[in-house]
LUMLUM-991903 format. One record per residue: x, y, z of N, C-alpha, C in turn; residue in one letter. Coordinates in steps of 0.05 Angstrom, whole numbers, plus 5000, padded with zeros to 4 digits. Layout:
XYZXYZXYZA ...
! end
This chain:
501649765000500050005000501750255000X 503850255016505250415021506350584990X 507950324977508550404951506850544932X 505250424927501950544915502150844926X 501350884942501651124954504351324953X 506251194943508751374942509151394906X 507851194893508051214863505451534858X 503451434870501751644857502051934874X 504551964888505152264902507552284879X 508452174864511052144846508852304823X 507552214813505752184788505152554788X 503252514818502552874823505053114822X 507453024827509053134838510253234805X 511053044793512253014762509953184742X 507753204751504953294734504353604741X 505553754761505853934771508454074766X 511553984765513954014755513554064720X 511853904710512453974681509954224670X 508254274692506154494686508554764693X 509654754709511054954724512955004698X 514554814687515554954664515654934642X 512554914625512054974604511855264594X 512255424577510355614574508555634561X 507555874586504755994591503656224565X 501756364564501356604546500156714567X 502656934577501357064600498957374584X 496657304587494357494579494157724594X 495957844605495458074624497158284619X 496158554632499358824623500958744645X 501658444659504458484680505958404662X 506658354636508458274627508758484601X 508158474575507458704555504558834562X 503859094549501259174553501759374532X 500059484519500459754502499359984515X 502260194513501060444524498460564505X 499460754488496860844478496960804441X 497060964430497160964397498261214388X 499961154386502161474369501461514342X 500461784351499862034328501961974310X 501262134272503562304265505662274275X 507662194266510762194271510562574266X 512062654292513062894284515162984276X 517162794279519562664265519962654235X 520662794211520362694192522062684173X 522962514161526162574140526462424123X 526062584108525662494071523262384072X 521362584077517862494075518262264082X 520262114103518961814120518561914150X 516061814164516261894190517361654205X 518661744229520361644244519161674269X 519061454279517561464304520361344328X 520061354359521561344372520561184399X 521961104420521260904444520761114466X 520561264458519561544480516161634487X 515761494510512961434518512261784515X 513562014515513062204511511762344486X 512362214472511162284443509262314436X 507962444414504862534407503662274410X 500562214429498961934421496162104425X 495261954405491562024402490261834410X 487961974417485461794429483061654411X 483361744391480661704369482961694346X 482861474323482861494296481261614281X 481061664258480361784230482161654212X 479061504201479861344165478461474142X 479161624122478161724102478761454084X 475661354079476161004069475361054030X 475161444026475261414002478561443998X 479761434012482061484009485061184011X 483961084039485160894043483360614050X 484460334049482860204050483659954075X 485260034092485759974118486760144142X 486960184162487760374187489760184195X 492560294191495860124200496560384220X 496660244255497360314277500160304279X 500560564295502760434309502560484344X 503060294341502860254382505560244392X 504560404416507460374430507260224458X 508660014459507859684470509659794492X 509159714514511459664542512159344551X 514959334558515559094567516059074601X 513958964620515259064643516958704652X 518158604641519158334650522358444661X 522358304680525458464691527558334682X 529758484673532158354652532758134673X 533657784653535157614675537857594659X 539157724652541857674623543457714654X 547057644647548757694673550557624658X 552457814652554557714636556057614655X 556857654688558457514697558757224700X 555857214692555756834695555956724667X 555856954644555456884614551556684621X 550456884629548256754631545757094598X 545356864585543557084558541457174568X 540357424559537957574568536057484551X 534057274572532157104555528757244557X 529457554579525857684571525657914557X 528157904532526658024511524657994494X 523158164487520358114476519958094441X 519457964439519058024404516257954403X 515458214385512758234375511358094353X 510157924353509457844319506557914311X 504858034327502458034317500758244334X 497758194314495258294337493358144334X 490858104350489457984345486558204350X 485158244328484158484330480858464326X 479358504347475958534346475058844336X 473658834318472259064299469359064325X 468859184328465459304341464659564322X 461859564335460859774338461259954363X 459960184373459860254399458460174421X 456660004404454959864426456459564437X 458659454419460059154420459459004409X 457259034386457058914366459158784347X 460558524349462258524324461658544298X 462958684287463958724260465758664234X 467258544264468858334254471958234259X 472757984259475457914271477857854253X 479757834266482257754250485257744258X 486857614247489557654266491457834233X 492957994251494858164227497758054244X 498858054227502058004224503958224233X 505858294256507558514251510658414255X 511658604260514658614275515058834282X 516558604311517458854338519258704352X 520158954370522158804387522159024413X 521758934439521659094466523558914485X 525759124496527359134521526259024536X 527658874556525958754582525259114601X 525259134624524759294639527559484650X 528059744656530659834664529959954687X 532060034708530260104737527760104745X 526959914735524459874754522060064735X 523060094707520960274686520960034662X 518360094654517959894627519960074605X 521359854589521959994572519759874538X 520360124518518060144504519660104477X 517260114457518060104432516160064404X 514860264382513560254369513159994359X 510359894349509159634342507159794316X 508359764288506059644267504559534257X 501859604266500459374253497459454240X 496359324223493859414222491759284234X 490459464243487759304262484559484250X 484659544227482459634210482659514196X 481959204179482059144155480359204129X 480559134107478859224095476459034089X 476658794092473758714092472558864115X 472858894143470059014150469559294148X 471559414130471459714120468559624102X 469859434079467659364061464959324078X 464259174097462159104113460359394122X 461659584122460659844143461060094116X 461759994094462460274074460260414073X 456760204067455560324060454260544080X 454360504110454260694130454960864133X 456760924112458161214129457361354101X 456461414082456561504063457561884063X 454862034066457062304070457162484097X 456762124120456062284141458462214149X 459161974184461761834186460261634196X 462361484208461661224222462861164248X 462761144271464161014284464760744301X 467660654291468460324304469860344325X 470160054336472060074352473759864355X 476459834354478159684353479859594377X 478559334379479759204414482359044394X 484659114413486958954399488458854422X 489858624408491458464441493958424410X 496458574426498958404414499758194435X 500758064414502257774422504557804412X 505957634423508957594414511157374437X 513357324435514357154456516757224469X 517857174483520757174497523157064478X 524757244485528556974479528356764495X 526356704515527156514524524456284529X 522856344504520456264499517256234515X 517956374523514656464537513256564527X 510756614513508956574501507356874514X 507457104500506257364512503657534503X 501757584519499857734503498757964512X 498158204505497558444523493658354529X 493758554544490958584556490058714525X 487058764525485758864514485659124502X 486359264483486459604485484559684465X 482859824477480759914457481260234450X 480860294419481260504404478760614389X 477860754389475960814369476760884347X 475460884321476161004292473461064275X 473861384273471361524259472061484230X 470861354220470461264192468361494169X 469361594148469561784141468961794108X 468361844087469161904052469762144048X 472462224045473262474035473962614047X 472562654073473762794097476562984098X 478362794095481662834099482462934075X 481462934044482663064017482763314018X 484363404015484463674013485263793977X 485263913962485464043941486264323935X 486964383971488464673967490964723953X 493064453947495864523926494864433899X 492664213906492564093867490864283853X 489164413857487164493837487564713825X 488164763798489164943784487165123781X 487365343790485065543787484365643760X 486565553741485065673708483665533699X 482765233713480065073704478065043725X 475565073717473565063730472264863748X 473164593740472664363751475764213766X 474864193799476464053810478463773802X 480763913791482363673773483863573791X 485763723809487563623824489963553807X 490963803786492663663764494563883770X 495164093789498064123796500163983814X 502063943801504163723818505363833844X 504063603864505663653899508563683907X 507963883916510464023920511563873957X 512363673962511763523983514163594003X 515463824003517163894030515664124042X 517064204064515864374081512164304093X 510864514092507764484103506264214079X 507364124055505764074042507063724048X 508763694064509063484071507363214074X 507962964054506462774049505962704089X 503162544085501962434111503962184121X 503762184141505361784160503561634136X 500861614132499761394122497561584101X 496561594078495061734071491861684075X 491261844089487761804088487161654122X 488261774140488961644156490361914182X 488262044194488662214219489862444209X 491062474188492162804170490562794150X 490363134147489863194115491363004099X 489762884077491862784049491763024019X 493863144019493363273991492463033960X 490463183957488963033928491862933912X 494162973913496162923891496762703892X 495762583930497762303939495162063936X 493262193930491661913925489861883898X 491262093869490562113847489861803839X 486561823826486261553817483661513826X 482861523854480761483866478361703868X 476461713865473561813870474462173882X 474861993916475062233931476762573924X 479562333911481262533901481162673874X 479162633865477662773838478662563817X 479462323824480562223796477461943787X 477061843767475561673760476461373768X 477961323784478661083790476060943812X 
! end
């Protein structure tokens, strides 16, 4: 009996040891979490915006999609890692809670919570473990507006707007394979046709009908958008072709 009894405290014991170190997908902000959604790069060189790991930087609270313009909303989030570094060079031991980003997994609503619709998008990233006792940070691309449920909701917004809302969880894992996912972050995005075009540099005033046929002059104020159709004015020049921007496409 005895044995019996020492085999099946072996069994529990071994069944508990290999739970302890599998990894987990920790679903919570104690490990990654996204701070907020960074605006506009105000950063900008050679019409590319450059964004930075400085929780300081411009972030907005509400999107804007001009969906005659563009036909997805691509975020950039700025993700925190609070896992505390375990690297030690004195032991030659590697820093295994670095974070790498690979994704989002993203719910479309209404404002009421209605889905509208789901999906996972693809990114790349990479976040520091934690430094004195502060998360350290680092921009995440991704889109979490796709265009099928743009398609789903187009006809709603016609020349009024619309508004969604975008619950997103990044995922991603450790150097030393742990399996990571943020909490929940919900964003709204006012959905829009035309909204954001502007035609103050294209439209040649010696013709009568809005052509959008003078060429953008894209330094200084007339500076192309981070994304076109998408939280900035877009000058008509950068989305020639389409409806909104006077073209027949």
């Amino acid at each position: 009996m005895n044995r019996l009894i020492g085999q099946a405290i072996a069994v529990v014991a071994l069944g508990v040891l290999s739970t302890a170190v599998m990894p987990a997908c920790a679903e919570n902000d104690q490990s990654i979490f996204i701070r907020n959604m960074l605006g506009p790069a105000q950063n900008r060189q050679n019409n590319a915006c450059v964004y930075s790991s400085d929780p300081t930087q411009l972030a907005i609270s509400e999107g804007i999609l001009d969906i005659g313009v563009a036909d997805s909303y691509r975020a950039a989030l700025l993700v925190g890692n609070q896992l505390i570094g375990r690297g030690d060079g004195n032991n030659t031991r590697s820093e295994s809670n670095r974070a790498r980003l690979d994704g989002a997994v993203v719910r479309v609503t209404d404002p009421n919570g209605g889905t509208l619709g789901e999906f996972t998008a693809l990114g790349s990233g990479f976040v520091e473990p934690q430094l004195n006792n502060q998360p350290s940070f680092a921009p995440f691309f991704v889109t979490i507006l796709d265009s099928s449920t743009i398609q789903k909701v187009a006809a709603q917004v016609g020349d009024q707007s619309k508004l969604v809302v975008a619950n997103v969880k990044v995922f991603g894992r450790t150097l030393g394979g742990v399996d990571l996912e943020t909490g929940e972050f919900q964003y709204p995005i006012r959905l829009c046709n035309g909204c954001l075009v502007s035609f103050a540099s294209g439209d040649d005033p010696a013709t009568e009908e809005r052509d959008c046929s003078l060429k953008l002059d894209s330094g200084g104020a007339n500076a192309l958008p981070c994304n076109p159709g998408q939280d900035e004015v877009t000058p008509c020049q950068a989305c020639q072709g389409r409806p909104a921007c006077g073209g027949g496409g």
